[in-house]
TORKOL-4160 file (C-alpha; in steps of 0.2 Angstrom, whole numbers, padded with zeros to 4 digits, m for minus):
175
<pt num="1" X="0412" Y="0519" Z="0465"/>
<pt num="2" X="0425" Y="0510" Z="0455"/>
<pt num="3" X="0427" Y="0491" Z="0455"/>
<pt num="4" X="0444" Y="0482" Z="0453"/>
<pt num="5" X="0448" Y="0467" Z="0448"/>
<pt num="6" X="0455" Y="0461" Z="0463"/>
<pt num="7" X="0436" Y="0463" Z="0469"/>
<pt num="8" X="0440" Y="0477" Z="0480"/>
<pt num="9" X="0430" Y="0493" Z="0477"/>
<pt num="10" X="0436" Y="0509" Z="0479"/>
<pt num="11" X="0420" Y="0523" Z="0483"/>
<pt num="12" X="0418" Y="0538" Z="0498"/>
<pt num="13" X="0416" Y="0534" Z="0514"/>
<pt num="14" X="0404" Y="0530" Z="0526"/>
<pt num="15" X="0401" Y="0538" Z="0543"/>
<pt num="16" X="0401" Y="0523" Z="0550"/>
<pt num="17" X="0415" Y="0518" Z="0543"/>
<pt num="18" X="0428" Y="0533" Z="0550"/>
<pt num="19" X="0432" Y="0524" Z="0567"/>
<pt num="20" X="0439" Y="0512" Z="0556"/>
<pt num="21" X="0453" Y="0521" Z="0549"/>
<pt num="22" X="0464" Y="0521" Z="0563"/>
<pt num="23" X="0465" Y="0503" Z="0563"/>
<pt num="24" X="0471" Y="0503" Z="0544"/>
<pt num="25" X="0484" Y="0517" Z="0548"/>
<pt num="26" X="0492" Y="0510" Z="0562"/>
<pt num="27" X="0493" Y="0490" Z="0551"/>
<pt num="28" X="0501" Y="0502" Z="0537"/>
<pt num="29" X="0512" Y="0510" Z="0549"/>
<pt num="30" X="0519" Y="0493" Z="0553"/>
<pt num="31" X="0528" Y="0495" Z="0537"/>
<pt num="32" X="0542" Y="0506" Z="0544"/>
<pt num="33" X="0546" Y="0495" Z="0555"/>
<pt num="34" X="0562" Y="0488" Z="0549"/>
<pt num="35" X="0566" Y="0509" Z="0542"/>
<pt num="36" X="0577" Y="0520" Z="0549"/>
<pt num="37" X="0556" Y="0526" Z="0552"/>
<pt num="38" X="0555" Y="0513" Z="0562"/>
<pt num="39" X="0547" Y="0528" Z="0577"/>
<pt num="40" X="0530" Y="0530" Z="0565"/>
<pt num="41" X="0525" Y="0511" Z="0571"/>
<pt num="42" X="0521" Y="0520" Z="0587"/>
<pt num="43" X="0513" Y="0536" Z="0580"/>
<pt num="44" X="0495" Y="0542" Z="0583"/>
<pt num="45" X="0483" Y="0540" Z="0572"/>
<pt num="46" X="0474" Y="0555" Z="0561"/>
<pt num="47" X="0463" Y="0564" Z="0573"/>
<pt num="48" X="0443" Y="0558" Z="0573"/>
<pt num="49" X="0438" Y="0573" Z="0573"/>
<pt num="50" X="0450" Y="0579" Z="0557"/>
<pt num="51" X="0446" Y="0563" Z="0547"/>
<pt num="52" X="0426" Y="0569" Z="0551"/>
<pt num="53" X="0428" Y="0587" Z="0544"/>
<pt num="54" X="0437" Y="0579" Z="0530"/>
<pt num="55" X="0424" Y="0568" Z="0528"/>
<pt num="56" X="0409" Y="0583" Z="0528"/>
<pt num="57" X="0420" Y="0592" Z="0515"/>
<pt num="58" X="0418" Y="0576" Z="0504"/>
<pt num="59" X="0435" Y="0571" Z="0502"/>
<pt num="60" X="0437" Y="0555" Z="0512"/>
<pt num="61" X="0439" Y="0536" Z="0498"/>
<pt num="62" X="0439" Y="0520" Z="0507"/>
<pt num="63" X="0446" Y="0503" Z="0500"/>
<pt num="64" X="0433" Y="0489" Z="0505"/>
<pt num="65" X="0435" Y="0469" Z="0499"/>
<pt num="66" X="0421" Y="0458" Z="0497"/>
<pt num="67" X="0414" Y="0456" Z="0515"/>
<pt num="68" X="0414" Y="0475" Z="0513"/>
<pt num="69" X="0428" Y="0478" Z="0526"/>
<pt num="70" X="0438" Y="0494" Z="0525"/>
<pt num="71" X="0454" Y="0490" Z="0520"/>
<pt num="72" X="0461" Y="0505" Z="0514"/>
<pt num="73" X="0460" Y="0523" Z="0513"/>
<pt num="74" X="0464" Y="0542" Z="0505"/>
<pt num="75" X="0461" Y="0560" Z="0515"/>
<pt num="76" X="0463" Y="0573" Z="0507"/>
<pt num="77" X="0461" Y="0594" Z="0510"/>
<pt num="78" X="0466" Y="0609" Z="0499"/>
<pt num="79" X="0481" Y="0617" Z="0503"/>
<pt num="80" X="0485" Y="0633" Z="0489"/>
<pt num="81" X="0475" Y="0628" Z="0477"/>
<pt num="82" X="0479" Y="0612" Z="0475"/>
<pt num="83" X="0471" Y="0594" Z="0482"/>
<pt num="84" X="0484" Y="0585" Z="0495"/>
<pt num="85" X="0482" Y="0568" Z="0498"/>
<pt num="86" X="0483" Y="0572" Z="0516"/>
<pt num="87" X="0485" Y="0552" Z="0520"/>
<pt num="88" X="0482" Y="0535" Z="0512"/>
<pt num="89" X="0485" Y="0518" Z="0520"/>
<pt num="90" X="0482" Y="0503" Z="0515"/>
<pt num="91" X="0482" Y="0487" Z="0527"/>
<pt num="92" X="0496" Y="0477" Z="0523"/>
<pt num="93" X="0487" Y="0460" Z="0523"/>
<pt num="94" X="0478" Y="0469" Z="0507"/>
<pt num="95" X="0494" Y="0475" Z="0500"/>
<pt num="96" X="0500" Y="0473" Z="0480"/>
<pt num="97" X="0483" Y="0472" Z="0475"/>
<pt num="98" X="0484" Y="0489" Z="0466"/>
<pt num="99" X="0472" Y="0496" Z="0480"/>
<pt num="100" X="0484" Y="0509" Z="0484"/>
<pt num="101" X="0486" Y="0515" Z="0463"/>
<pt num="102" X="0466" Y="0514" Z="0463"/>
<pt num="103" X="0464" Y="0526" Z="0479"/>
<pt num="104" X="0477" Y="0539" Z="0472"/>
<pt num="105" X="0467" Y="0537" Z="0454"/>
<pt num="106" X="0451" Y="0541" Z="0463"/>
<pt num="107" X="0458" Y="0555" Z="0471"/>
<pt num="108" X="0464" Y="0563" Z="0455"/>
<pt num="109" X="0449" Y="0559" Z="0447"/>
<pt num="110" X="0440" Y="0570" Z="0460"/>
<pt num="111" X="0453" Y="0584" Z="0461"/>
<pt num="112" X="0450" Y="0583" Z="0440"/>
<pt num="113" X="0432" Y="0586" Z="0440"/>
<pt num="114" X="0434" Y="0599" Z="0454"/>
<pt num="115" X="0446" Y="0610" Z="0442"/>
<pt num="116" X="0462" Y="0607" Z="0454"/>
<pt num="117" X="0479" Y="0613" Z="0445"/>
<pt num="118" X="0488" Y="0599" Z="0452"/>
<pt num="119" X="0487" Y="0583" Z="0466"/>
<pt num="120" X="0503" Y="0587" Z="0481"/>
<pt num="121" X="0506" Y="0577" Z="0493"/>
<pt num="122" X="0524" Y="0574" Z="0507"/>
<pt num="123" X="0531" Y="0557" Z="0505"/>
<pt num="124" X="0550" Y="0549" Z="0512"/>
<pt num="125" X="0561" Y="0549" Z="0496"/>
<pt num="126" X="0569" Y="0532" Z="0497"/>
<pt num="127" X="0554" Y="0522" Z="0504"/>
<pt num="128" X="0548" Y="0511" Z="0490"/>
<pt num="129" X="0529" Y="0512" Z="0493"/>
<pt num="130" X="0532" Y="0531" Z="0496"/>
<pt num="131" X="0544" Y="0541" Z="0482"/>
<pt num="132" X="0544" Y="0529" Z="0472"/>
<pt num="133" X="0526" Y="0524" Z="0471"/>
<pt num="134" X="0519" Y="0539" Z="0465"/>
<pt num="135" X="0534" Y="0541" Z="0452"/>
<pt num="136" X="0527" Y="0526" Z="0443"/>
<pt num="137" X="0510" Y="0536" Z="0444"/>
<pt num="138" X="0516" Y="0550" Z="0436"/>
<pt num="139" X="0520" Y="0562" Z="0453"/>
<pt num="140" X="0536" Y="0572" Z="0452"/>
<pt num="141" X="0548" Y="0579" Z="0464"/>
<pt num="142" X="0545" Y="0599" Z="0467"/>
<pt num="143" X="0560" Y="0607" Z="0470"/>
<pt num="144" X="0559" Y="0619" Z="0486"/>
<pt num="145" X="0557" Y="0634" Z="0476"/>
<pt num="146" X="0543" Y="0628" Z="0467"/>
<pt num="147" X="0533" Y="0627" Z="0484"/>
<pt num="148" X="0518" Y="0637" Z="0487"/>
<pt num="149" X="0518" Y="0645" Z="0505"/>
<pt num="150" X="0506" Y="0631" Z="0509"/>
<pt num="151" X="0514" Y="0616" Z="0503"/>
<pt num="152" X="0530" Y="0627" Z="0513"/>
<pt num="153" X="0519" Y="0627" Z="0529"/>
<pt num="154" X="0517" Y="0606" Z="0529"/>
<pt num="155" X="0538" Y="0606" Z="0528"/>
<pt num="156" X="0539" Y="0617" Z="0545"/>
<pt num="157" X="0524" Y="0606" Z="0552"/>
<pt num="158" X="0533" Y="0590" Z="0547"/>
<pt num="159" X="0549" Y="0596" Z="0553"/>
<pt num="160" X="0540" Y="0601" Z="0569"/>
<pt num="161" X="0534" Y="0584" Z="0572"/>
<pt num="162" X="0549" Y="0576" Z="0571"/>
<pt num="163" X="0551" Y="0569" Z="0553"/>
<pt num="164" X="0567" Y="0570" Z="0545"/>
<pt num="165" X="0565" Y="0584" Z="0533"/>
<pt num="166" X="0581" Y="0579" Z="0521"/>
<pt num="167" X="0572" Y="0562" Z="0518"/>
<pt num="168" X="0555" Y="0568" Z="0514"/>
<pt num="169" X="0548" Y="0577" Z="0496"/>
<pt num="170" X="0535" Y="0585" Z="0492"/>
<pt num="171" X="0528" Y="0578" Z="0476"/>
<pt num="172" X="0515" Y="0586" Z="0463"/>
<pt num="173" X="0506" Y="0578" Z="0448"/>
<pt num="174" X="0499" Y="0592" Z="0437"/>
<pt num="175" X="0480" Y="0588" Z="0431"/>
């Protein structure tokens, strides 16, 4: 559990507290609204049942303020490897609090101790709480031939859903 100064705490998740995730995705989502992304305000939530299995594995961080209300979040899974921040969110009333830097802290934190190579995850390129973010954090832009055939496979299932795969990266920070 880790404690910001903002008062929000950043620590795993609770079962309870999984059906609350879909709220705080679809808040963040909100944020590409005035994009040329603008189609994810209406996108599903992560499955129930894929947050549940992520949350079994252990690798489920929520953000919660003081009334203990989840107000952000980080999923990851393993993919080649290495740990990919499947999805974080972060409600947008709670935004520029440094909840989303403390959530990707945790996560490398863990992937650390776990003996992970590396943190991947697929981000828009020119989105300033996307690319640019986890720049400041240290993430850098892999090129395509650096990709494992996993990291490859999340490209195809992007393109396959519709994301525009020019404008997206994959991003690695090595541990």
């Amino acid at each position: 559990m880790r404690i910001l100064e903002s008062g929000y705490t950043i620590r795993f998740a609770c079962a309870e507290q999984l059906t609350l995730l879909s709220q705080v995705e679809q808040l963040a989502n909100r944020l590409f609204l005035d994009t040329p992304y603008s189609f994810l305000v209406s996108a599903e939530p992560l499955p129930l049942d894929l947050i549940r299995e992520r949350f079994q594995a252990g690798q489920v961080w929520v953000a919660i303020n003081n009334q203990d209300a989840v107000v952000g979040f980080a999923i990851t899974r393993e993919v080649d490897d290495t740990l990919y921040l499947q999805e974080i969110d972060v409600n947008p009333e709670h935004g520029q609090k440094g909840i989303g830097s403390a959530l990707v802290n945790a996560v490398c934190s863990w992937a650390k101790l776990q003996d992970y190579r590396a943190v991947a995850l697929s981000t828009f390129r020119h989105i300033p709480w996307n690319a640019p973010f986890y720049s400041k954090l240290g993430f850098r832009i892999s090129d395509e031939s650096e990709l494992t055939i996993g990291l490859q496979q999340i490209r195809l299932q992007e393109r396959e859903a519709g994301l525009p795969i020019s404008d997206r990266v994959i991003m690695q920070l090595e541990l």
